[in-house]
C-alpha positions, 0 to 999 in steps of 0.5 A: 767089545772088551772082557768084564768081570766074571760077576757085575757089581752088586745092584741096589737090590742086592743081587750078586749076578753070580749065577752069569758066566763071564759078561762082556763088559761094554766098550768106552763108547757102548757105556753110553746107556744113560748118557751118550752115544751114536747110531739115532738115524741122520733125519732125526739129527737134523730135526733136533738141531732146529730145536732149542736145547731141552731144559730140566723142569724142576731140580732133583732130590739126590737122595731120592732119586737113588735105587733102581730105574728100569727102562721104559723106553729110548731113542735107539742107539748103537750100543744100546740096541738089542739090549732089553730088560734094561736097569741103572742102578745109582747109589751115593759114594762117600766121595760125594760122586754118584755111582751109576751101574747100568745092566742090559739083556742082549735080544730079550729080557732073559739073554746074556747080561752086559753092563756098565759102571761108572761115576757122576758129579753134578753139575754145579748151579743145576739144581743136581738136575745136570750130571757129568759122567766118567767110565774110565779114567779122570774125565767127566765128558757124558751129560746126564740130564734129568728133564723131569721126573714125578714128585714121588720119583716114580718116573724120570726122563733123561736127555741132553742137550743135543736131543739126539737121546732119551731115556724113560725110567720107572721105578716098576719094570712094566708101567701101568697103562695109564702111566705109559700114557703120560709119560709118552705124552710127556716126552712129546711136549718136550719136543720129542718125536715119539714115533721112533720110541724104542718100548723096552722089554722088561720082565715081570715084576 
């Protein structure tokens, strides 16, 4: 793990995070937080390959999905693990490119911030539901796919192609109970193994 930044880019929400001393920013590998990494046990791997690709159900309002997500739930991995109170923050830059901001609690949710920047271009025909990802360099190599999300944006299930990974976002750190519900239900009928689930701690909202 590499040095960062004394303070982290300024989230949607507008906090600056300077009250943090210095952050560890995440390696090229640990950046993978919403897009891809290593670490889901070998089991789960060879289940997933017996299945088809998952597919996005419907196509994304770029606009829209803008702002803060925090983390619900997601299949454990490597350089994710440990980390709670987890947030991705996206805005549009004037490049046409998706700025993404993604920010984790080491232990719980009020341990040391580590985070994570980087960009995303869309991939072309996919409706804006499939996104390539760079952190460092000229090279879109992360997938990003939004497999559903509500009408109103309140909630958005991330994958990609191999099933290896998940994420649940929501708009509210801690989701009712009655949305927990579905979105868990949801992820299932999409050939999700929901008991290997990884429930993210969040602070109140």
């Amino acid at each position: 793990m590499t040095r960062g930044r004394a303070t982290p880019p300024v989230p949607a929400d507008g906090r600056d995070g300077a009250s943090a001393p210095s952050m560890p920013k995440l390696t090229l590998a640990a950046l993978a937080l919403l897009v891809a990494g290593l670490g889901v046990v070998s089991g789960v791997r060879r289940s997933h390959r017996r299945l088809p690709p998952p597919m996005p159900a419907k196509s994304v309002d770029l606009d829209r999905y803008m702002g803060r997500w925090y983390e619900f739930a997601r299949y454990d991995n490597r350089f994710e693990r440990h980390d709670e109170g987890v947030t991705a923050d996206y805005s549009l830059r004037p490049d046409g490119l998706v700025r993404i901001v993604n920010a984790g609690r080491v232990g719980s949710p009020g341990g040391p911030l580590r985070w994570a920047e980087a960009r995303a271009r869309v991939v072309p025909g996919s409706g804006n539901a499939k996104l390539k990802v760079s952190f460092f360099g000229p090279f879109f190599v992360g997938n990003y796919w939004v497999l559903d999300h509500a009408e109103d944006y309140a909630w958005s299930i991330v994958g990609e192609r191999s099933r290896r990974y998940l994420w649940i976002l929501t708009r509210m750190p801690i989701p009712t109970p009655d949305l927990r519900t579905v979105l868990i239900g949801r992820v299932r009928s999409l050939g999700y193994d929901t008991a290997i689930l990884h429930l993210t701690q969040q602070p109140p909202g």
